[in-house]
Structure formats: C-alpha cells, structure tokens
C-alpha positions as MATLAB code, in Angstrom:
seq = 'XXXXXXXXXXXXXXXXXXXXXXXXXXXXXXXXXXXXXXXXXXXXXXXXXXXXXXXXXXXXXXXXXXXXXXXXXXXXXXXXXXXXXXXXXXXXXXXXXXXXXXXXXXXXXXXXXXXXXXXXXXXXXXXXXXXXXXXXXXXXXXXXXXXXXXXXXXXXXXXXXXXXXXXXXXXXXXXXXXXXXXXXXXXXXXXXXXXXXXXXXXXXXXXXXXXXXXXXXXXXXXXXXXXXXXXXXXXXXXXXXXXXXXXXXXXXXXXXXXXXXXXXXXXXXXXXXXXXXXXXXXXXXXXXXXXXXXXXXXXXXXXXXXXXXXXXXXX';
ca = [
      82.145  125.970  106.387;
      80.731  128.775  103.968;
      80.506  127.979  100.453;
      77.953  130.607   99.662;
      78.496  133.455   96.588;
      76.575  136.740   97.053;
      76.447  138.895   93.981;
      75.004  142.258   92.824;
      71.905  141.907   90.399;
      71.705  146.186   89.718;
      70.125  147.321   93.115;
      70.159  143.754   94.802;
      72.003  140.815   95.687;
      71.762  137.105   94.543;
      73.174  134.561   96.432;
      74.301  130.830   95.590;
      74.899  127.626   97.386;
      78.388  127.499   96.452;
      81.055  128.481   93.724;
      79.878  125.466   91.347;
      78.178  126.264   88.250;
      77.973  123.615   85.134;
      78.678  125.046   81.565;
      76.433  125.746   79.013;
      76.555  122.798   76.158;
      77.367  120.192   79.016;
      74.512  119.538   80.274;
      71.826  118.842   78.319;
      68.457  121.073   79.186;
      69.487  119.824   82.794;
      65.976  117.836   83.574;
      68.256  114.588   82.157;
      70.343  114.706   84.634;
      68.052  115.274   87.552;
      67.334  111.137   87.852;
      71.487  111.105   88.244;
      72.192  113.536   91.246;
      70.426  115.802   92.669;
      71.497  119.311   91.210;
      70.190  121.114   94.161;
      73.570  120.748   95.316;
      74.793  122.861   92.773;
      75.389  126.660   93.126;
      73.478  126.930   89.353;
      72.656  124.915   86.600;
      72.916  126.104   82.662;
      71.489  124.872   80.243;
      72.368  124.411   76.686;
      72.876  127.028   74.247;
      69.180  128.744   72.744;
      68.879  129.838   69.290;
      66.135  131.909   67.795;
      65.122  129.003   65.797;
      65.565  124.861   66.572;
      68.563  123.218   64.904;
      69.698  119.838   63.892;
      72.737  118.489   65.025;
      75.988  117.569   62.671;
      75.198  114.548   60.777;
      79.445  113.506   60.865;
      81.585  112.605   64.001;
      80.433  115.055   66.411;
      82.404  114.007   69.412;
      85.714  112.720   70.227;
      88.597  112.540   72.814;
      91.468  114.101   72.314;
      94.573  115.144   74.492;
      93.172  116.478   78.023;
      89.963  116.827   76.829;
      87.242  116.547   74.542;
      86.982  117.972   70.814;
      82.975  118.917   70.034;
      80.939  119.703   66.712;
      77.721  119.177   67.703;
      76.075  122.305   65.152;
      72.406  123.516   65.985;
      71.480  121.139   68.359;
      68.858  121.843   70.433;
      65.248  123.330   70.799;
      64.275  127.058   70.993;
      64.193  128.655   74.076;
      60.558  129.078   73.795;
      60.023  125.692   73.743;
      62.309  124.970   76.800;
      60.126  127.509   78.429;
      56.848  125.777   77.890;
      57.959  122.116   77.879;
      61.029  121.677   80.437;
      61.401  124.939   82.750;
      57.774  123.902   84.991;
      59.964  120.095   85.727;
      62.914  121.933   86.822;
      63.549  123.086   90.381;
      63.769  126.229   90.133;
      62.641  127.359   93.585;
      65.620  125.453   94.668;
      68.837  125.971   92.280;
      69.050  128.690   89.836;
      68.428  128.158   86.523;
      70.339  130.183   83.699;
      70.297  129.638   80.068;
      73.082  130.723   77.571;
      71.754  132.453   74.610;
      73.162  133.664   71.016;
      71.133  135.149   68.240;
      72.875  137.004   65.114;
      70.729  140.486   66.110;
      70.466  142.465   68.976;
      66.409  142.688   68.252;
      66.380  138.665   68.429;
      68.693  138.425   72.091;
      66.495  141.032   73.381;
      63.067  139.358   72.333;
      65.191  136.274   73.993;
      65.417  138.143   76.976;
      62.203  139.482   77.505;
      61.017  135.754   77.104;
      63.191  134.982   80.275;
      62.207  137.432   82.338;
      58.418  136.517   81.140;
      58.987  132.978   82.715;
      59.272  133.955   86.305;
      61.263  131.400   86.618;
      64.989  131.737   84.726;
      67.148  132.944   87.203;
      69.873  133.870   84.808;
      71.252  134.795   81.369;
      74.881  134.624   79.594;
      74.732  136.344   76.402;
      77.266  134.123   74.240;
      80.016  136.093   72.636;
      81.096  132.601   70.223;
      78.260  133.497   67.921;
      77.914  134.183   64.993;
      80.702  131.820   63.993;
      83.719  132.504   61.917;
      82.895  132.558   58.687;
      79.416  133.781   59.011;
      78.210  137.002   57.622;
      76.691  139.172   60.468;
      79.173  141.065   62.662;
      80.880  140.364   65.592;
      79.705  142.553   68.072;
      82.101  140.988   70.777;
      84.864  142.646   69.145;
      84.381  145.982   69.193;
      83.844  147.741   72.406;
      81.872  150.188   71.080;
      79.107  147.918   69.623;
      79.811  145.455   72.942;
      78.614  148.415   74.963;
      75.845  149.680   72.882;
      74.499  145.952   72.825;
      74.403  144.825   76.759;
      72.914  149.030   77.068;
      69.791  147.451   75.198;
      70.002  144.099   76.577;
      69.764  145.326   80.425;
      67.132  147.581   79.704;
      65.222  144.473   78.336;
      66.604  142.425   81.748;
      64.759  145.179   83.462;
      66.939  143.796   87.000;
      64.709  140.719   86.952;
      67.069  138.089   85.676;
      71.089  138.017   86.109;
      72.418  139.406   83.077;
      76.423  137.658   82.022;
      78.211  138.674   79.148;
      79.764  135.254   77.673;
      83.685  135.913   76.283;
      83.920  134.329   73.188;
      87.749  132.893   72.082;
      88.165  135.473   69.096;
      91.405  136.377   68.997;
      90.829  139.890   68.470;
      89.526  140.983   71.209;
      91.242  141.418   74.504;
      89.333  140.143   77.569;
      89.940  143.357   79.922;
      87.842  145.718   77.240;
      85.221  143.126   76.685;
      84.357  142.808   80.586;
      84.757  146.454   80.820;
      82.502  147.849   78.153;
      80.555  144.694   79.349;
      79.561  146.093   82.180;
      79.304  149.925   80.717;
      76.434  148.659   79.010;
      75.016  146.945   82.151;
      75.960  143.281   82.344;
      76.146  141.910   85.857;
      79.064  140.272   85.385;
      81.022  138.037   82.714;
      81.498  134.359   82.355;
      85.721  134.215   80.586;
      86.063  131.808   78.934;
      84.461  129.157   75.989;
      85.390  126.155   74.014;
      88.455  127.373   71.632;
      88.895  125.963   68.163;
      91.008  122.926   67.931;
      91.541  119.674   65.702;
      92.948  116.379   65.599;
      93.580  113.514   62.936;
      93.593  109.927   62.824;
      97.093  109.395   60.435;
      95.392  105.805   59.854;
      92.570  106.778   58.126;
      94.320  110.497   57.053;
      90.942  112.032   58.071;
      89.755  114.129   60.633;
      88.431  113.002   63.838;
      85.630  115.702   64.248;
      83.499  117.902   62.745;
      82.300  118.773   58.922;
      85.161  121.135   58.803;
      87.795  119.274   60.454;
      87.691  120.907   63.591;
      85.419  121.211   66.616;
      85.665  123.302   70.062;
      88.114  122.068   72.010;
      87.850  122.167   75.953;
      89.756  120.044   78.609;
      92.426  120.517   81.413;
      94.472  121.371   79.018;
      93.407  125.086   78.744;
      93.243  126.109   81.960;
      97.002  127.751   82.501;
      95.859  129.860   79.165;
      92.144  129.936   80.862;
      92.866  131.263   84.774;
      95.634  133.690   83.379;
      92.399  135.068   81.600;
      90.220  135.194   84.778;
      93.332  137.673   86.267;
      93.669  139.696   84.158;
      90.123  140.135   83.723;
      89.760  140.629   87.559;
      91.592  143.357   87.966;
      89.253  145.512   85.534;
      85.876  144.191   86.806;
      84.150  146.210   88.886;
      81.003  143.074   89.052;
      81.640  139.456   89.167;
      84.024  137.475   86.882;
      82.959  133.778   86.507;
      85.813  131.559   85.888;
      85.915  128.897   83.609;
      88.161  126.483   81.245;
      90.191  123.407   82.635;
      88.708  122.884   85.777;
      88.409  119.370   87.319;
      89.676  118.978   91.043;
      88.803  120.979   93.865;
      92.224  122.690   93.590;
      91.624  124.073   90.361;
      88.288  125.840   92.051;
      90.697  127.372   94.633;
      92.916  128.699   92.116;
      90.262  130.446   90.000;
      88.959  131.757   93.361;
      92.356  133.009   94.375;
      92.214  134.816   90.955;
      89.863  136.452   91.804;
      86.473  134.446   90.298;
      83.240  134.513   92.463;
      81.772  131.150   90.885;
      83.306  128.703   88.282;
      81.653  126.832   85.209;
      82.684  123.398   84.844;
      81.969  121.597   81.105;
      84.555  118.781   80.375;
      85.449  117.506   83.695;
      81.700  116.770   84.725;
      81.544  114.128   81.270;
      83.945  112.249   83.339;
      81.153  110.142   85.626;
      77.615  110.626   86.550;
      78.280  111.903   90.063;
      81.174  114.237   89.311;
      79.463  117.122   90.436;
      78.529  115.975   94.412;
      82.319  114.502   94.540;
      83.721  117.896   93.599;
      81.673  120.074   96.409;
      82.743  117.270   99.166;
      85.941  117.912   97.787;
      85.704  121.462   98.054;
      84.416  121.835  101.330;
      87.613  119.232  102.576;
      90.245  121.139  100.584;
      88.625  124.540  102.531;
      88.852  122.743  105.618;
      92.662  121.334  105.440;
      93.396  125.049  104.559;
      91.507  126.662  107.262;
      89.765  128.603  105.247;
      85.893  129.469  106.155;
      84.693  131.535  104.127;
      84.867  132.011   99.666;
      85.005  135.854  100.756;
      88.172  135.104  102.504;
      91.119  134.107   99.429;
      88.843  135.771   96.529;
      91.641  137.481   94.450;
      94.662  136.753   97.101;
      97.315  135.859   95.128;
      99.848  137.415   94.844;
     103.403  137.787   93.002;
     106.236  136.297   94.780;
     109.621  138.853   94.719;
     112.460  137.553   94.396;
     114.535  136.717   97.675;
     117.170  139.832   98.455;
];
C-alpha cells in the first residue's frame, strides 16, 4: 500500500509520507506534541501562524465548543518566526517530516523578509502564505482579493523562495473572492500550489447569561465537520483550474473524508479540529487510511486523485 504524495517544487519534485498534513493554529509550534506521538508518521507538520512581531493572546474566552466543531479567538498568540527559528526548529525533526510554517504579515516587504528567513534556515521545508490576514476591519488591503495584486504578490514572493522551500498560497474565507481566480493568479505569480480552505467567521451565545461564548467581538473562527460539504465543494472547483497541487482542507475527521477530498481531486489534506479530539488522533487516522485503501482495493493515492464523477440520470 502507497500512501506517498509527489509534488512539483518549480524544477523538482517533493515527496511525502502520505496525504496527512496538520493545520496551521492546531498544533502548537509542533515540538509539544512530539512527547505524544511520533509525528514522523505524518506526511507534514505546520506550525502555528508567524507574525512579523510576537503577540499576546485574547485576554476573554478564547475557546469554546460549539455545534460540530470548535469556535476560536485566540488573537496574536505566538512568537516570531525568528524566534521559532533559533529556539524550536534545531529540536524538530526535520530530516525526517517536513516542516512548514504558515505566515501573514500586512506588507509584501515583511512576507518576503519572512521568506528569505525560511529559506535561510536550511531547514523549513515549506511555506503557506495566509490569505485571512489582515483581518476585517483592519486598514491595509486585502491583497487576496484582487487577482491582480494576488499575482503581483506570490511574483515577488517566489523570487524570494528562490525554489528552496515549497511555496502555498493560503485561501482566506473572504467572501469576495472566488477560489478558482485566487489559485489561478496564485500560481501566475509562482506559488506551488494552494492550501483551500481556513477557519470561517462564526458565533454562538449562551441565552443564560445573554453573552457571547467567544471572543472580544463576539465571534471567533469557526472550524468543525460541519464545513466540510461547503469545504470539499471548494477543493472541486478549485481542482479543475489548478494546474499545481490543491491541498484540501475543512471538516475532515475519518479516513473517508480523506478519500473524498482525494477523489476531488486534493494531493494532501490539512486536518485542524478533528486532531483536538485525542492525543493519538493522528496515528489512528493513517491506520485508518491505509485499511479504508485496502477494503477498496486501491494501491496507490495516484490512482482515485480527482475521479469522481457526475452520475446521469438513468434513461
């Protein structure tokens, strides 16, 4: 059984161990989870979201359950990526699973300079360029939303990757801007592929206390099982424009939900929500995998990538 992923980095290929990829803002800086299982298994790990500067996190709620899923707030939250570099990158094994970081910065100058600083490292593997920042209601421009600017942007920001690191565009969940022009002037500019989908905006309120549950706005990032009918349709219609790898993402839990994004036509999946669920989600859901694979006869990822198909109706 072949769970492997080969895809083009500009002139070469990179492969991974399987499909399974955790989701940036799920994992921590991934060296706290490495006394828990043994991420090796994974196809990659990500690590939480870098800023240009270190944050600190929501002083309110900034957590809570809510249908199918989880409602987040968690604000600025972690270190710079320079210090990740120098203080948790040497513990990780990076010789072994690759290592990408998700990024966002309200300049181009500042994700380049980002950039450059990954490639520096010899030893990031990857970076997703996250299209959910700057927020709504900030001041600088989203650049996700115009294809124009989208374009212009990853231009700069693969000259800067320079074909040393993997280089993802990250959809954000504006509702302006339609997923088949971001992926394509995506990868105009030069991305390597694009990761499709992030936490959307969502709420909830406890009528008890007439208050919301999360966030010092009342609402957090939703993400969850919930979204993934909203989430694969997303990854299809995205396929069928990309001309480089689509990473699915949004509602995944069981090894079924892996095959379906596959079927859609994803080469590797992010998985956020699910893997809160218990400490050894991840190693359950590639044993999974590679039973669901065999019961189907399936050998090979390469085999059902972008298969399905529409059903006619019976004559």
């Amino acid at each position: 059984m072949d769970l492997s992923v080969t895809v083009p980095m500009g002139a070469r290929n990179v492969t991974f161990r399987n499909p399974i990829m955790t989701a940036a803002g799920t994992f921590g800086n991934i060296i706290e989870y490495m006394d828990v299982i043994d991420i090796t298994q994974l196809g990659a790990v990500v690590a939480n979201s870098f800023l240009p500067w270190q944050g600190e996190p929501n002083r309110c709620r900034r957590f809570a359950h809510t249908e199918h899923g989880y409602l987040s707030a968690f604000g600025i939250n972690n270190m710079t990526l320079d210090r990740f570099i120098a203080e948790i990158l040497p513990h990780l094994p990076a010789e072994e699973v690759p290592i990408f970081v998700d990024i966002k910065a309200p300049t181009r100058a500042q994700l380049v300079q980002m950039i450059r600083a990954c490639v520096a490292s010899g030893r990031i593997a990857g970076v997703e360029v996250n299209g959910n920042f700057p927020y709504a209601g900030r001041d600088e421009p989203s650049y996700w939303d115009n294809p124009a600017n989208n374009e212009d942007m990853f231009r700069a920001l693969s000259a800067a990757a320079d074909g040393k690191v993997v280089l993802w565009s990250k959809a954000a969940t504006s509702a302006k801007m339609v997923i088949e022009d971001f992926v394509s002037a995506s990868e105009r500019g030069g991305a390597d592929g694009t990761v499709l989908f992030n936490a959307i905006p969502g709420a909830r309120i406890d009528i008890h206390r007439r208050a919301f549950v999360c966030g010092s706005t009342g609402f957090g990032g939703y993400s969850g099982s919930g979204v993934k009918p909203f989430a694969l349709w997303r990854c299809v219609q995205a396929a069928q424009v990309a001309t480089r790898p689509v990473i699915g993402a949004g509602g995944i839990v069981t090894a079924e939900d892996v095959v379906e994004y596959i079927m859609a036509g994803a080469h590797l999946v992010q998985i956020g929500a699910a893997s809160m669920s218990r400490p050894d989600y991840f190693p359950r859901l590639i044993d999974d995998l590679r039973e669901l694979l065999e019961r189907l006869g399936i050998a090979s990822l390469d085999e059902i990538r972008g298969c399905a198909r529409v059903e006619t109706a019976p004559v």
